[in-house]
MIFI-28133 format. One record per residue (C-alpha): residue number from 1; residue in one letter; z, x, y. Coordinates in steps of 0.001 Angstrom, whole numbers. Each point is the difference from the previous one (the first is absolute). Example, Ala and Ser with C-alpha at 12.3 -4.5 7.8 and 13.67 -1.06 7.14 Angstrom:
2
- num, residuo, zz, xx, yy
- 1, A, 7800, 12300, -4500
- 2, S, -660, 1370, 3440
! end
This chain:
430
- num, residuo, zz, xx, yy
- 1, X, -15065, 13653, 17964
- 2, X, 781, 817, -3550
- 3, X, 709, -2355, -3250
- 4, X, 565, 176, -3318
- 5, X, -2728, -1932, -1560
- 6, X, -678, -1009, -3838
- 7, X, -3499, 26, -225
- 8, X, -2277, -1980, -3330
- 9, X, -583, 3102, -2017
- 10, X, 42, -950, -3950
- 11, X, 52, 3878, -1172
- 12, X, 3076, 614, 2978
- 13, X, 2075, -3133, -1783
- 14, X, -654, 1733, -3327
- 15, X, 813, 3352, 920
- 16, X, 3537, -1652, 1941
- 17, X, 606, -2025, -3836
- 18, X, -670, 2879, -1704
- 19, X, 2637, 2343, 1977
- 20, X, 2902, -2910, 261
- 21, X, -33, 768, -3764
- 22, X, 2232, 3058, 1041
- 23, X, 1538, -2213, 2734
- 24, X, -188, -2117, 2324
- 25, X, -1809, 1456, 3196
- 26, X, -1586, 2754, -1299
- 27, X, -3274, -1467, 595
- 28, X, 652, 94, 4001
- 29, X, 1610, 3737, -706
- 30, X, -3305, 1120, -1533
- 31, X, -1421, -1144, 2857
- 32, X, -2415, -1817, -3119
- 33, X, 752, -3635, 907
- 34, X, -1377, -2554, 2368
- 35, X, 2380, 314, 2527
- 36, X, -1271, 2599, 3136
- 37, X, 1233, 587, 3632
- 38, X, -3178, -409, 2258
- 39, X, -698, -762, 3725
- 40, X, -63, -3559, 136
- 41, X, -1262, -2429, 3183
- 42, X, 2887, -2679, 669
- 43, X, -1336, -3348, -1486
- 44, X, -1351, -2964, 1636
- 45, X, 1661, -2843, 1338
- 46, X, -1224, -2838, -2738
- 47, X, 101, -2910, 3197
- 48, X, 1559, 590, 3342
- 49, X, 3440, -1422, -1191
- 50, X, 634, 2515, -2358
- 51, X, 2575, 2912, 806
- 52, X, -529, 4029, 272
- 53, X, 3498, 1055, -2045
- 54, X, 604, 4290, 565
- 55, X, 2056, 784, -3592
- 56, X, 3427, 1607, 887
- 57, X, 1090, -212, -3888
- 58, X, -1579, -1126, -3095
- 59, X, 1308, 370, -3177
- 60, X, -1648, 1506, -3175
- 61, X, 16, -3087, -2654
- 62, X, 294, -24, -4507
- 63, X, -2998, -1984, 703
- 64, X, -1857, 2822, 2386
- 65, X, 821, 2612, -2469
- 66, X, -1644, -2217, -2953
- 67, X, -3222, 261, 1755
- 68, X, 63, 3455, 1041
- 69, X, 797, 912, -3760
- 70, X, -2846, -2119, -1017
- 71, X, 1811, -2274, -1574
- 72, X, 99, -3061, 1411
- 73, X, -1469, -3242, -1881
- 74, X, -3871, -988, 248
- 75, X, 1325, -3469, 1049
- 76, X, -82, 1185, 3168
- 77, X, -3130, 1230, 709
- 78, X, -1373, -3149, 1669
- 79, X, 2592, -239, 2464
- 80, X, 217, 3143, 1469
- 81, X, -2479, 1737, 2163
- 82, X, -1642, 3597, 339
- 83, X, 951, 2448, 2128
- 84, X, 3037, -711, 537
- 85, X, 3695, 1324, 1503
- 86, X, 2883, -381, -1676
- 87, X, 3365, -1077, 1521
- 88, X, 1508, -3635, -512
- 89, X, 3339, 524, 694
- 90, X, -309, 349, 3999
- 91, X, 2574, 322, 3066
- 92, X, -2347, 346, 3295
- 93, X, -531, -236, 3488
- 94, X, -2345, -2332, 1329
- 95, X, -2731, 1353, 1897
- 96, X, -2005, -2909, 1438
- 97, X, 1785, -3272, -614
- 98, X, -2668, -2590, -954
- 99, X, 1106, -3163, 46
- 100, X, 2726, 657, -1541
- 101, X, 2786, -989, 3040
- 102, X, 1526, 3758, -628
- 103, X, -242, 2731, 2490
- 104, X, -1608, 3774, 122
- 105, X, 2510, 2491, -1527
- 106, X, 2166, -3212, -2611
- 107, X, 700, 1652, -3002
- 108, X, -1102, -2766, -2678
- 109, X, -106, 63, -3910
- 110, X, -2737, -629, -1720
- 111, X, -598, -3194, -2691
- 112, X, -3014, 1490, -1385
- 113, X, -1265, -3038, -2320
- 114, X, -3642, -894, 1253
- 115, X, 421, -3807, -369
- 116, X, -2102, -2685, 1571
- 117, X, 1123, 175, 3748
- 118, X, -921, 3584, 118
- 119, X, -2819, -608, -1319
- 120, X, -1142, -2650, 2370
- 121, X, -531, -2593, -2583
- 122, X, 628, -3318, 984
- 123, X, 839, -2416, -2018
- 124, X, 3079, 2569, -2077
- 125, X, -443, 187, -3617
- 126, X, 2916, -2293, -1732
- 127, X, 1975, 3192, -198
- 128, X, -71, 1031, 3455
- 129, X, 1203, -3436, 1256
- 130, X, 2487, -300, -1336
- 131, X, 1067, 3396, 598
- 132, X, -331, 1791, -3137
- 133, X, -1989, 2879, 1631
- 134, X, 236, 1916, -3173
- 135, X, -2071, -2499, -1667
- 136, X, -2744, -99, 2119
- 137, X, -3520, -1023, -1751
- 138, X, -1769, 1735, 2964
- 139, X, 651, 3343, -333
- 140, X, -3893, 1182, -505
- 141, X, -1170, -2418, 2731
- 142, X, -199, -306, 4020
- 143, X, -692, 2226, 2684
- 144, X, 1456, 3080, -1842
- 145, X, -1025, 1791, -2561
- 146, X, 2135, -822, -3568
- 147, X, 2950, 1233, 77
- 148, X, 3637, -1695, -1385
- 149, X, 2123, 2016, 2366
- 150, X, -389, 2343, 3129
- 151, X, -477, 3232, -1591
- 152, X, -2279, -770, -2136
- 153, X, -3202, -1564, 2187
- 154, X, -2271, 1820, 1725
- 155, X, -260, -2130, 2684
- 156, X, 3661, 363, 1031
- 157, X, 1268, 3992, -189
- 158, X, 3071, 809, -1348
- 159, X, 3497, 1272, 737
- 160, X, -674, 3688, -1019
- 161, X, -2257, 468, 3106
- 162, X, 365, 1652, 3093
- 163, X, -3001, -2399, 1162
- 164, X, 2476, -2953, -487
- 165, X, -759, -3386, -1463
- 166, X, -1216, -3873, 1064
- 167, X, 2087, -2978, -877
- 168, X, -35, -3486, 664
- 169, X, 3219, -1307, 2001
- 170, X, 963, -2011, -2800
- 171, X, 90, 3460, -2081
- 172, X, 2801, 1644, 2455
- 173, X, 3925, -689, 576
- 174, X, 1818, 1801, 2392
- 175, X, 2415, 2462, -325
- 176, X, 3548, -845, 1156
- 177, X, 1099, 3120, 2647
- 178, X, 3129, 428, -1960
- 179, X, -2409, 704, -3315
- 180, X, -942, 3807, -88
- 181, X, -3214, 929, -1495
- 182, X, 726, 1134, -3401
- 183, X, 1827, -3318, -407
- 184, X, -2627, -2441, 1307
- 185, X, -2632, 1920, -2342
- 186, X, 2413, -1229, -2835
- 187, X, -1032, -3414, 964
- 188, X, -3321, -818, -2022
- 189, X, 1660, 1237, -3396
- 190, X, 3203, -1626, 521
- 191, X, -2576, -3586, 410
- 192, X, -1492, 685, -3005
- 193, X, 3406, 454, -1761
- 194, X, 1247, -3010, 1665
- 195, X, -2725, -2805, -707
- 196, X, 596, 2237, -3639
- 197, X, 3702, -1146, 464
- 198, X, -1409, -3630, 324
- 199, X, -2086, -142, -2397
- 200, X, 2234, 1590, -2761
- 201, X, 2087, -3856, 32
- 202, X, 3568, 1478, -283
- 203, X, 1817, -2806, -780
- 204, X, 4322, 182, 696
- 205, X, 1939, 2503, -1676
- 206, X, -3383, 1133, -1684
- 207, X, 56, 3845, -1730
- 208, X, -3267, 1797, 1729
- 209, X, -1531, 3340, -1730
- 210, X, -2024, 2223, 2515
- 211, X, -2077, 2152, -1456
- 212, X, -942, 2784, 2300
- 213, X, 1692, 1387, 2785
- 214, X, -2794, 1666, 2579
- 215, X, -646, -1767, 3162
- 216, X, -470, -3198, -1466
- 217, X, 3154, -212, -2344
- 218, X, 2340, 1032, 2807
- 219, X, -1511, -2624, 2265
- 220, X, -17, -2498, -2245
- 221, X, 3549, 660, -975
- 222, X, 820, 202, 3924
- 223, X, -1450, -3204, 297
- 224, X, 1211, -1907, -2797
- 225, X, 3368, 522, 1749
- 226, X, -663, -746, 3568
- 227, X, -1558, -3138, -560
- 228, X, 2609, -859, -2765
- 229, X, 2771, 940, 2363
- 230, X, -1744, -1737, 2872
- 231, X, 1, -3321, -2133
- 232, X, -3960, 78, -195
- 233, X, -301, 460, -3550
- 234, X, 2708, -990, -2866
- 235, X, 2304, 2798, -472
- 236, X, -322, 1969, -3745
- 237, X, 3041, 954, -2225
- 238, X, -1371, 3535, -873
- 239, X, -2666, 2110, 1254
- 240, X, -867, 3140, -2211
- 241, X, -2445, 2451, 1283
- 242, X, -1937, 2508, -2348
- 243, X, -106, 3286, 2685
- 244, X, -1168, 3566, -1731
- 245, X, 1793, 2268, 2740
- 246, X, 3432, -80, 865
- 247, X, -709, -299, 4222
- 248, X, -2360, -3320, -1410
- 249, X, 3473, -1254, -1820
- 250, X, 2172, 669, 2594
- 251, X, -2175, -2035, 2888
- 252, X, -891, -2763, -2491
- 253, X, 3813, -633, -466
- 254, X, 249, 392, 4179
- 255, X, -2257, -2739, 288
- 256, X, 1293, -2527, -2104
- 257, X, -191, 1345, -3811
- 258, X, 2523, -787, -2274
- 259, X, -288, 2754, -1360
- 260, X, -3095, 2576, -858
- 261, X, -971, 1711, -3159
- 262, X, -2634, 2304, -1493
- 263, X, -3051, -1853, -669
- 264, X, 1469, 357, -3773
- 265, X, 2944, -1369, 175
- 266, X, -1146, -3138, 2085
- 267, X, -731, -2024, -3320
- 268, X, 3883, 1552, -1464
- 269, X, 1068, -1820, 3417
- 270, X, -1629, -2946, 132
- 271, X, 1203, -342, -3869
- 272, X, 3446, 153, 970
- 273, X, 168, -2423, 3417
- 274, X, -2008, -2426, -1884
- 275, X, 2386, 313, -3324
- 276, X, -3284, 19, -1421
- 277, X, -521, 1429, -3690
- 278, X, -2590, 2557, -1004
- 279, X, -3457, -327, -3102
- 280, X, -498, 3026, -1188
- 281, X, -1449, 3263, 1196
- 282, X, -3792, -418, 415
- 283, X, -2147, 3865, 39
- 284, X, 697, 367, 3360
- 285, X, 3626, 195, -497
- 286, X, 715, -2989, 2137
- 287, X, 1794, -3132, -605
- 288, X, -738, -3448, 184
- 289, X, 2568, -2277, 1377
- 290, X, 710, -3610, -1628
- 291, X, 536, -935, 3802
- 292, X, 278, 1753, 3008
- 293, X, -791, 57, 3651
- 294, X, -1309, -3157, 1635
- 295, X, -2001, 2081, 2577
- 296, X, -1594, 2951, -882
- 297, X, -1823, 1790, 2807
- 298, X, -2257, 3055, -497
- 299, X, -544, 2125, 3041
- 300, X, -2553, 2447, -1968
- 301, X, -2921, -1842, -1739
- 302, X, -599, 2099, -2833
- 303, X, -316, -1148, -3732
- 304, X, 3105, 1512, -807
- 305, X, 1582, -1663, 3131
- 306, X, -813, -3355, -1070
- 307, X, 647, 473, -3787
- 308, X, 3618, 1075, 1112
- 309, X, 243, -3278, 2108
- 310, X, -599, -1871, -3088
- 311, X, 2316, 1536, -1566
- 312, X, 2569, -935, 2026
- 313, X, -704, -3608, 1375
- 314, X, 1502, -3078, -1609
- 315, X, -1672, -3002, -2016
- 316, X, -1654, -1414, 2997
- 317, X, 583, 2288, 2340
- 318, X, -2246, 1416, 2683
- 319, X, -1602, 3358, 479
- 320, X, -1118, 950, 3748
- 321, X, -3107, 2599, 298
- 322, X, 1221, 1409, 3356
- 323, X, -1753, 3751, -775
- 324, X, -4021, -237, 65
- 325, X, -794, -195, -3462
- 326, X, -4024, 1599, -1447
- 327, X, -1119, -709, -3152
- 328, X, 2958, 374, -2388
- 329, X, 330, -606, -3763
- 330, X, 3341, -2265, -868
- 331, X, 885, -2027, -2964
- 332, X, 13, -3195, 1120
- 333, X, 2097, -1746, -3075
- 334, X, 3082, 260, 1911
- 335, X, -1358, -2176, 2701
- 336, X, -1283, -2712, -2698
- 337, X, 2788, -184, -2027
- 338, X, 2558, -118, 2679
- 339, X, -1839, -1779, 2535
- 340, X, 236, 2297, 2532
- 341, X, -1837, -376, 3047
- 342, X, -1824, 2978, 1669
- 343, X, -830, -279, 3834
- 344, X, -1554, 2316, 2642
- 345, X, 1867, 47, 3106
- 346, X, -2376, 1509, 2989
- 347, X, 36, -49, 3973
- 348, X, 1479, -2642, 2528
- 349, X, -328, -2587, 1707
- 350, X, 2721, -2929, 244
- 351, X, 3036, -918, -1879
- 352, X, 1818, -2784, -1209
- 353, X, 3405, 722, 781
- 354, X, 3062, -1051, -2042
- 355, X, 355, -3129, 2732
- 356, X, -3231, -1085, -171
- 357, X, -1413, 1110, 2974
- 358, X, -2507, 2637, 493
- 359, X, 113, 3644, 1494
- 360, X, -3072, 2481, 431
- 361, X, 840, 3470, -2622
- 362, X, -440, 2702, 2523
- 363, X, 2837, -1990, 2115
- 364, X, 2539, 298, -2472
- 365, X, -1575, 3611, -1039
- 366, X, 916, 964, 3324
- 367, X, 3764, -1396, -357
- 368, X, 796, 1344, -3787
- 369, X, -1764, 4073, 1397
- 370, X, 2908, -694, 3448
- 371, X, 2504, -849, -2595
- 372, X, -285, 1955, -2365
- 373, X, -1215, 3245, 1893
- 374, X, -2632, 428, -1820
- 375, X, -1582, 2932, 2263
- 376, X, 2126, 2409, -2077
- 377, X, -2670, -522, -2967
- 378, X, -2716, 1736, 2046
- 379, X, 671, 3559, -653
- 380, X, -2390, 2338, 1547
- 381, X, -3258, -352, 2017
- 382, X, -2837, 2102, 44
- 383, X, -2778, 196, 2785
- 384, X, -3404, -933, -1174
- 385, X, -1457, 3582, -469
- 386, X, 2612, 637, -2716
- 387, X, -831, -2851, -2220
- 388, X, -251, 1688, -3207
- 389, X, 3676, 1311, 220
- 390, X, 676, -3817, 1179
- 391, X, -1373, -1608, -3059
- 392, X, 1335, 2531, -2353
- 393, X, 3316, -789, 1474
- 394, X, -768, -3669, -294
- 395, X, -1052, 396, -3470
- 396, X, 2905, 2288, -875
- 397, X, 2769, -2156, 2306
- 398, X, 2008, -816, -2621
- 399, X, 989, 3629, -1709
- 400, X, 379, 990, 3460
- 401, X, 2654, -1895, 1352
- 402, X, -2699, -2263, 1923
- 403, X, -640, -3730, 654
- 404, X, -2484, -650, 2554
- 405, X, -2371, 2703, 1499
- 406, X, -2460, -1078, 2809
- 407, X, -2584, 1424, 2355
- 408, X, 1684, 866, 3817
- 409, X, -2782, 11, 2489
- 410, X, 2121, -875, 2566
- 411, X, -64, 2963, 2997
- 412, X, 1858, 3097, -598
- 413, X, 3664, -866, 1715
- 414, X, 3036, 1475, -1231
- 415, X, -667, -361, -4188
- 416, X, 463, 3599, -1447
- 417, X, -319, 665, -3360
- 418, X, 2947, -323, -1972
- 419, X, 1895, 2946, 482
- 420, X, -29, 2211, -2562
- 421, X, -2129, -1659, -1916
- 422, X, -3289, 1225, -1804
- 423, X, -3805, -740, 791
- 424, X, 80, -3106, -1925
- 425, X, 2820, -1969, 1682
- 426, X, -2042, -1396, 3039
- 427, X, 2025, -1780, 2756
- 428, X, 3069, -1728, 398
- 429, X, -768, -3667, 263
- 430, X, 1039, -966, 3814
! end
């Protein structure tokens, strides 16, 4: 069976870093970069309870793309494991149930965080039990190889395989019948903008900034009003999204924007919600605001993203690093002298809802993607022999009218190509 694997190859990674200089994706273009299509044997089953998962979709992630442009941080290198496929963000069809209590031929999402219980390690890290997954100490450790998520340990195979994938049963939700694919493959970036949604601590009546308005700045925006409309979450006065294309705008204000903006005029907007006042006109030709938003989200992770952020959030406000950041060069002196705080938002696991009470992400992922149709982000699917016109288009999504582009390796049904479309359009998402 064939897979796309990404393979340790230092002079590969530097050839990929050196061509996302012209763009992101070139490397894989070139056909320079680590990432190659090879026949692959379908991994092993780590201990008998462990699942055999057959990808129907899987989504191409910011985060894949960073480390197929060679670009992703060096912090990582001791948690992830070589050779190994890509492909996080999983709908499948179980193949040999495990343990897991599901049956042969369940469709089932994937929660791809490696944590303790998959692990086999007994007793959980602190994390772990008490359900922050994403937090898990253990990530290098246990009977498979390091690894923080599926799709990046070697042990586990990935969703951008025709070979398929292992998971423990406590990695797999199943997919309501009413839920087509394209929406249930929505499901693992919609958790990770909802436990962002958490941790951003919107307070009532609150002005939010997103910055960003990909995959992750839609979902978070989609999210921020299901659960505030849903009474899990206090409800903000304003939410103000920073989208570069118009079809970005329009869906942002679909799913619960206020309004959206350039990524320009988002501090102009901010300014004038918050009745804030402006200091001068630094080099960069941006403002700083004497207050501003109390939440500022950034859904990017570059320097420039987060120097815009503090820009715009208030004395004692609160920046949210949704977008993977690298190794970025910011002024900090905003942070200091307005005692901002700074926080990384990443994964899933459980949340403390508005009540009190608890509630596992990818159950209320799976409510905001129903509610807020969020299938009609993924906008074309390639098979797996045309990845480099898939990650081009991933890469590229944004000038091209796109959102969400994912692998299809489901069987050839009744999914044409779009009609009239040209060689780079892939499939409608079903």
């Amino acid at each position: 069976m064939r897979s796309l694997v990404v393979e340790r190859n230092a002079a590969r990674f530097a050839a990929a870093r050196l061509a996302s200089a012209f763009g992101s994706g070139r490397g894989v273009e070139s056909g320079l970069g680590p990432l190659r299509l090879l026949e692959t044997e379908a991994p092993a089953l780590p201990d008998p309870s462990w699942c055999r998962v057959s990808t129907l979709l899987s989504g191409i992630c910011g985060s894949d793309l960073a480390t197929l442009d060679g670009r992703s941080s060096r912090y990582f290198e001791h948690v992830v494991s070589f050779p190994f496929v890509p492909g996080h963000e999983v709908v499948g069809s179980i193949e040999d149930p495990g343990a897991s209590g599901l049956q042969a031929g369940d469709r089932v999402v994937l929660e791809p965080v490696l944590g303790c219980v998959a692990r086999g390690i007994d007793p959980p890290c602190p994390a772990c039990a008490e359900g922050r997954l994403g937090d898990c100490e253990q990530v290098a450790f246990g009977h498979v190889r390091p690894g923080l998520q599926t799709g990046y340990c070697a042990d586990t195979g990935g969703g951008w395989s025709a070979s398929g994938l292992v998971a423990h049963p406590s990695q797999l939700h199943r997919v309501p019948d009413e839920l087509d694919d394209a929406t249930a493959v929505m499901v693992e970036p919609t958790a990770c903008a909802v436990h962002a949604a958490f941790d951003a601590g919107v307070t009532e009546g609150a002005t939010v900034a997103v910055l960003g308005a990909g995959t992750l700045g839609l979902a978070f925006t989609a999210a921020l009003s299901r659960l505030a409309a849903t009474g899990r979450l206090p409800t903000p006065g304003t939410v103000l999204v920073g989208a570069r294309y118009p079809h970005q705008r329009r869906l942002a204000v679909e799913l619960g924007a206020t309004d959206a903006v350039p990524p320009d005029q988002l501090p102009r907007a901010v300014r004038r919600r918050s009745r804030s006042l402006a200091l001068g006109r630094p080099s960069t030709g941006a403002q700083q605001l004497t207050g501003g938003a109390e939440v500022v989200v950034d859904c990017v992770g570059s320097a420039a993203s987060i120097a815009q952020c503090l820009e715009m959030v208030r004395p004692r406000g609160r920046i949210v690093l949704v977008g993977m950041p690298g190794s970025v060069h910011v002024d900090l002196a905003p942070l200091w002298h307005r005692e901002v705080t700074l926080a990384g938002t990443y994964a899933y696991g459980t949340e403390r809802l508005a009540d009190g009470s608890g509630a596992r992400t990818f159950d209320l992922a799976f409510d905001v993607v129903a509610a807020q149709r969020l299938g009609r982000l993924v906008s074309a699917t390639y098979p797996l022999e045309r990845f480099e016109e898939a990650v081009a288009h991933a890469a590229g999504a944004g000038r091209r009218g796109a959102v969400k582009i994912a692998f299809d390796l489901r069987r050839p049904r009744h999914r044409p190509a779009r009609p009239g479309a040209g060689p780079h359009a892939g499939r409608e998402p079903a």
